[in-house]
N, C-alpha and C positions, 0 to 999 in steps of 0.2 A: 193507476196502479200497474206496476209491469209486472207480465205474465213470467211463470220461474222459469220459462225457456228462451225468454228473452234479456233476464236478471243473467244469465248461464253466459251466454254468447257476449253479454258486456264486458261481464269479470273475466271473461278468455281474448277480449280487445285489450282491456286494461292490463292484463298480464302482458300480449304481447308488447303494448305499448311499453312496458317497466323492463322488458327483456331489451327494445331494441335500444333504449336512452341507457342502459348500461353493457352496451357494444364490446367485445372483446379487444382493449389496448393492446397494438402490437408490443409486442415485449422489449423493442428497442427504444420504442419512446416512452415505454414507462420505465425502463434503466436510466434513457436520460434524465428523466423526472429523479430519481433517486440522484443521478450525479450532481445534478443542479440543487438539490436539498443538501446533499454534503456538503458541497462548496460552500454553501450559506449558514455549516455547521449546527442546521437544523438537521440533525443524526433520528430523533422521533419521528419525522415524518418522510423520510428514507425509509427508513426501517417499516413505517408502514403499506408506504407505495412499496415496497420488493416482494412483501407479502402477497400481493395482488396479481404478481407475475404466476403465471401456473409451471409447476415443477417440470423434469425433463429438456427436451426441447428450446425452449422461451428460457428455462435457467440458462441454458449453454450462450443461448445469445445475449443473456441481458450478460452475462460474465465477461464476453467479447466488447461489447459495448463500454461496461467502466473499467475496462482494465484499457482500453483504449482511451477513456477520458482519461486516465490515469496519468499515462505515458504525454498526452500531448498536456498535460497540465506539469509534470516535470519538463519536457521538451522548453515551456514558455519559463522553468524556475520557479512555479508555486511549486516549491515543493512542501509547505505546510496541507495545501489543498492533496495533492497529489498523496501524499501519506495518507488523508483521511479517506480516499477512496478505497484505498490497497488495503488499511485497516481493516476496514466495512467486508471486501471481497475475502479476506482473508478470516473472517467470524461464520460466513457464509458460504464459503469454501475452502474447508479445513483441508482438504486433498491433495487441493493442488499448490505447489511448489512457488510458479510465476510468483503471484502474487507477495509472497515472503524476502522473493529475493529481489523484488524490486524494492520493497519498503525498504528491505536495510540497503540497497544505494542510495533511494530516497535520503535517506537520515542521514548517511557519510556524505553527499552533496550537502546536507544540509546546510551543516558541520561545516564542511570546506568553506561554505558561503560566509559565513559565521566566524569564516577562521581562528573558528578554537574547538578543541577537544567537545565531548558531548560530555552531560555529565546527569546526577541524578537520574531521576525515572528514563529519561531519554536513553543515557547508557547501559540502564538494566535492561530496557525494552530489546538493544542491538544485541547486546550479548546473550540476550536469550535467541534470536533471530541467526545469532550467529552459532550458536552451539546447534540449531538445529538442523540448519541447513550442512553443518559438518558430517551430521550422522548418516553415516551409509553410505556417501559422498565419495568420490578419486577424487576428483574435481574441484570442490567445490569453489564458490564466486570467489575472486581474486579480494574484493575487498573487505574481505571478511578477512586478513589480515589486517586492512585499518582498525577496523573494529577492537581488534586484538590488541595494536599498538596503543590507541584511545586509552584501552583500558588498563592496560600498563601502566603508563603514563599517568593514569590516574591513582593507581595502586601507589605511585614512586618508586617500579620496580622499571629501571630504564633499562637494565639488561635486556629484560623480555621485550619491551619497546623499542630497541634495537633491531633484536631477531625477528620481529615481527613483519617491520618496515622492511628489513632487508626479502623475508620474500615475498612480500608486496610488489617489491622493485622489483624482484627477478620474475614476475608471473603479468606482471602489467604490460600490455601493450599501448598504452598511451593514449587512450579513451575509454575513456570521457578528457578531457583537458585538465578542465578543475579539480580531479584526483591529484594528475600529473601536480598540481603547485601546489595542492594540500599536503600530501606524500612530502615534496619540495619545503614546505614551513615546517612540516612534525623534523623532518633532516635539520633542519636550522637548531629548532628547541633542541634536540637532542644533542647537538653539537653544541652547544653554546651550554650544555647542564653536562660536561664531561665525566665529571664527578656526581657521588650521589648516590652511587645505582644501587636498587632495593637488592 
């Protein structure tokens, strides 16, 4: 039978023993664990690994972290993966801008890849991305005139798809590449539909 001061000092071993097997995850490798659960569009248990990062601090970096998977997963062309990164950062940080403006280049490469117009929910998704990043904005991102034309285009209002493209054209400096010959295909369609316009 053990004595209660010896019952005490066990259950203070066992405590510390359950403290040290649940060691504090640096916050960058439990971001990558989330990036890696995206990519495999297991979105549930992301979402439950992020919960496990502790606020402040560790948010700032695990943010730094998938918004850099992000970028080097558009870099290599997922851009399917890469949107669901930016998705994710963007539920979990309403605040910041980055995020919003890369999804919707995200989606106009997508588009370009695709060489064709976006359409359905995709297109709702841009044009909301795009209306928001207008507000308050001089600036704002140069392709969020594709966006514009896209949805012209889809409307069969080719007037506005015209004006759109054109200042596209005058605001692009010619990176990314594959805007430059998306821009280049919407001029073709738009040329070759002379007639038409909504």
């Amino acid at each position: 039978m053990f004595s209660t001061g010896r019952t005490i000092t066990l259950g203070l071993i066992l405590l510390f023993a359950v403290a040290c097997a649940t060691t504090h995850v640096p916050p960058a490798d439990a971001a990558g664990e989330v990036a890696s659960y995206l990519i495999a569009g297991e979105v549930n248990k992301a979402e439950s690994r992020f919960d496990d990062i502790d606020s402040g601090d560790d948010q700032d970096v695990a943010f730094n972290v998938l918004y850099s998977q992000a970028q080097s997963l558009y870099d290599q062309r997922d851009y399917a993966s890469a949107a669901r990164v930016l998705r994710f950062l963007m539920e979990r940080y309403e605040d910041k801008r980055a995020p919003k403006e890369a999804l919707l280049l995200t989606l106009t490469l997508q588009s370009a890849r695709e060489g064709k117009p976006p359409a359905g929910d995709e297109l709702k998704e841009m044009n909301e991305l795009a209306k928001e990043l207008r507000e308050g904005v001089e600036n704002p991102p140069v392709w969020i005139d594709l966006v514009a034309t896209h949805d012209a285009i889809d409307q069969g209002n080719l007037t506005a798809a015209r004006a759109s493209l054109a200042r596209f054209q005058a605001r692009f400096d010619g990176n990314p590449v594959s805007l430059t010959e998306y821009a280049e295909e919407l001029e073709r369609y738009l040329a070759s539909n002379g007639g038409g316009e909504g």
